[in-house]
Residue, then its C-alpha position, 0 to 999 in steps of 0.5 A: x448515561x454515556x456520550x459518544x460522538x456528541x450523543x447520550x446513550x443509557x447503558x442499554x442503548x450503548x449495548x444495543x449500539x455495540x451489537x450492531x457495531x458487532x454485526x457489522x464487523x463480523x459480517x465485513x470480515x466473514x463476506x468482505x466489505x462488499x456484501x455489508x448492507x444495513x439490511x445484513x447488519x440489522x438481521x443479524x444484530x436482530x435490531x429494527x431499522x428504526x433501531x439501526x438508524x437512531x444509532x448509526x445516521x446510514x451506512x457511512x457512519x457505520x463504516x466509520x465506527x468499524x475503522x474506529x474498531x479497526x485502528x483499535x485492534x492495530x494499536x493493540x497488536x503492537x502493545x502485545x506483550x510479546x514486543x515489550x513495547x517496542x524499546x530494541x531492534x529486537x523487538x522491532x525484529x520480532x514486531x517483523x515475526x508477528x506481522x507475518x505469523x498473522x498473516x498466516x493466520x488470517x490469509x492473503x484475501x477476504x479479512x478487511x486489515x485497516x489498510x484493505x479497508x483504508x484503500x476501499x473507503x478512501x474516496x467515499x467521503x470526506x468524512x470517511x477520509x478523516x476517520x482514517x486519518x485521525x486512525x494513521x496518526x493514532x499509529x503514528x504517535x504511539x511508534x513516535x514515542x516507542x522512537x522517542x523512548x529508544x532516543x532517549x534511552x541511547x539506542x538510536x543516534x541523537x540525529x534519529x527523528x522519531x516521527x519520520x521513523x514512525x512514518x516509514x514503519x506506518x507506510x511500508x506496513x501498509x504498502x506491503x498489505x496492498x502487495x501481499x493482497x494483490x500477489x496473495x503471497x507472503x513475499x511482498x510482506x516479508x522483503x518490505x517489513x525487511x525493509x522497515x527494520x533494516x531502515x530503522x537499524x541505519x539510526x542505530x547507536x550502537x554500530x554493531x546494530x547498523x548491519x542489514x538482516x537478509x530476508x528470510x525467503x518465504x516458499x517460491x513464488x505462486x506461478x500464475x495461472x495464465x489469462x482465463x481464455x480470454x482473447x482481444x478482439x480485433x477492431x478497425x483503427x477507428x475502434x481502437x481509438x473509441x475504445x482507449x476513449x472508454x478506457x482513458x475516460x474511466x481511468x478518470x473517472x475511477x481515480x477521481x471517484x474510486x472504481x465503486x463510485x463509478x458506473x458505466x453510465x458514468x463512463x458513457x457520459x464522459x467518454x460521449x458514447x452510447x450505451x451499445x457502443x459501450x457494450x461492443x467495446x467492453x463485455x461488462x464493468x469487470x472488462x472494463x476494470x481490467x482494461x484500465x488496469x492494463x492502462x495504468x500499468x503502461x502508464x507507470x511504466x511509460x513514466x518511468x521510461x523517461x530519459x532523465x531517469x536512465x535505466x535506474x543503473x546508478x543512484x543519481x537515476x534513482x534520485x531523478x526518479x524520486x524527484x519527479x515524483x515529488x513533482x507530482x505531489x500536487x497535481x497527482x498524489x494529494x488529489x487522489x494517490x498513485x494512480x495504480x496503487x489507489x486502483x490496486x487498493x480498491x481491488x483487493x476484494x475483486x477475483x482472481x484474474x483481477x488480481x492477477x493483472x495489478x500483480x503483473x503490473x506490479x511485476x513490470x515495475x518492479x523488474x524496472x527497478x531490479x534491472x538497474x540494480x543489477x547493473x549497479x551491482x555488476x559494476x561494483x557500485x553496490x555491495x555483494x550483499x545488496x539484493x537487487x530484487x529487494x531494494x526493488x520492493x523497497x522502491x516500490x513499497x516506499x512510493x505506495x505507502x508514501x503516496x497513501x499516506x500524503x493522499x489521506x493525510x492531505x500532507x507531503x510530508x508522509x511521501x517526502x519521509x519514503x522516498x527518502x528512506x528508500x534511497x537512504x537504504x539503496x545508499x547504505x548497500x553502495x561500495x566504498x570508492x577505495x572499496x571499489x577501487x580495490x576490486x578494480x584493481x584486483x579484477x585487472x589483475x586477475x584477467x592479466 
């Protein structure tokens, strides 16, 4: 006899119980996490309903045994003897290789990855919720003892704080899945795990690690086709104003309960019109999708057009940034994520166009950060190899790993260890003063 989740099953009840857990998963990761219905399971587990129920309560209960599976086969991927268990920047370097051979290898779309599965589940229940949480910090204890080990073996510095290390390693792993999903591109991994080792290399020992590896750039950038000959209705001052009604009440709602858990007659409900009204305005609940996308971008962007942060030009403007977002922690980031990364993630599954518009937003925010960096770099405040398009990534990454973490953790702490790695490294590029005042002087020179 055997026990699982306070239930004893004989040897056959836990074969049967594990054919089902089979079919689930096989079925996820062949059709997405959409199409999986108990009714799917059961047929090809070839198993009763009765059956299906006595084993798994309903198909939340089974969702959670497939993450469970899930964390399983992330937590092996980094005790493959290839990383060596992961006690050198070298085998953090190659841990970098791996992750983008197996992104290759499964594809830019349709493979539920924990974090594609983490980003449509989040919100389901509280139960679901844990789950995750007890997956992260699964992840987390096992690269905190890789940091730990490194600690004490004299490869990282003695100030070296293994679980926030683990943290950044976690969360720029996991934005840099949302990214790559949303631009189906290999890109947006390549600069973040970048990113994560580069990071990791600042704690180095030995100064001769400390120095930042380039990326290696992936095939040019996929040019999006354009908008599927869709064009935007005009409407009367008194439509527009009804229709960002709509808009506005489902970006509420969506963030509060997730995109799925929302339906239209939700959104009628909350934003006080009817059913026809509804229909005017928006042609079915992709349209709808897509408008509050378009919503949430300007939001972000708005945000990040405030006074107090500049045009991202210097490091104090990067800091306020920064700082504002952690003022948001409680009211935004606990309560339910960043509000177009929770929406991006949820999205994965969704078409081409979908995609391409959390690509485009992400595409404004990052060219934000890039604007200002360049400017840095222009004017000698930042080094010759800084990349203003891969601190950009940085930035962003940090934030939306950060946000997922502390929503699912219900805790600070992971969002407060990514913004501030994320500045640490954009500070790590910043010139010398006498450096700087160097190039100055010889620039001075040079035009007299």
């Amino acid at each position: 006899m055997a026990t699982e989740e306070g239930r004893t099953f004989t040897p056959k009840g836990r074969a049967t119980r594990e054919r089902i857990l089979q079919a689930a998963a096989s079925i996820v990761l062949d059709e997405g996490l959409s199409d999986l219905s108990l009714d799917k399971v059961r047929q090809r587990a070839s198993v009763s309903g009765s059956q299906l129920s006595h084993y798994y309560s309903d198909k939340q209960a089974l969702l959670r045994a497939v993450l469970e599976r899930q964390i399983e086969v992330v937590l092996e991927f980094h005790r493959q003897p290839q990383l060596r268990g992961l006690n050198t920047f070298d085998d953090f370097e190659r841990w970098l290789v791996l992750n983008l051979r197996y992104l290759r290898k499964i594809g830019y779309r349709g493979t539920p990855t924990y974090h594609a599965l983490a980003g449509r589940l989040i919100k389901s229940d509280d139960a679901t919720r844990q789950t995750l949480e007890a997956g992260y910090a699964r992840w987390v204890e096992l690269l905190e003892e890789s940091f730990g080990r490194m600690k004490d073996r004299g490869v990282l510095v003695t100030a070296a704080q293994p679980r926030e290390l683990a943290y950044v390693v976690v969360g720029g792993h996991q934005a840099a899945g949302t990214l790559t999903y949303a631009y189906r591109e290999e890109w947006p991994l390549a600069e973040t795990l970048r990113f994560v080792v580069n990071y990791l290399r600042l704690f180095a020992a030995d100064p001769t690690e400390r120095m930042a590896r380039r990326t290696r750039r992936p095939r040019g950038r996929r040019v999006r086709a354009a908008v599927d000959g869709e064009t935007t209705p005009t409407f009367t001052r008194k439509g527009l104003a009804t229709r960002a009604r709509i808009v506005n009440g489902a970006a509420h709602l969506m963030f509060e309960r997730g995109v799925h858990a929302t339906s239209l007659d939700d959104v009628r409900r909350v934003a006080g019109v009817s059913g026809s009204q509804l229909t005017h305005y928006f042609g079915d609940k992709r349209d709808l999708i897509r408008q509050v996308i378009a919503a949430r971008a300007k939001d972000v962007v708005d945000l990040h057009a405030q006074p107090v942060m500049g045009q991202f030009d210097s490091y104090q403007a990067l800091r306020s940034w920064a700082d504002a977002c952690i003022a948001d922690i409680d009211s935004v980031y606990l309560h339910g994520g960043c509000i177009y990364g929770s929406l991006t993630a949820e999205l994965l599954e969704a078409d081409s166009a979908v995609l391409d518009d959390l690509a485009e937003g992400y595409d404004r925010w990052l060219e934000l950060f890039q604007n200002g960096l360049k400017q840095m770099r222009r004017r000698g405040e930042l080094t010759d190899g800084a990349d203003p398009r891969h601190l950009a990534v940085a930035l962003v990454a940090a934030h939306q790993g950060g946000t997922m973490l502390t929503f699912i953790s219900g805790t600070a702490e992971p969002f407060l260890i990514m913004m501030e790695a994320a500045l640490r490294y954009v500070n790590s590029f910043r010139m010398a003063p006498t450096t700087r005042a160097t190039r100055v002087r010889s620039r001075s020179k040079n035009r007299t």
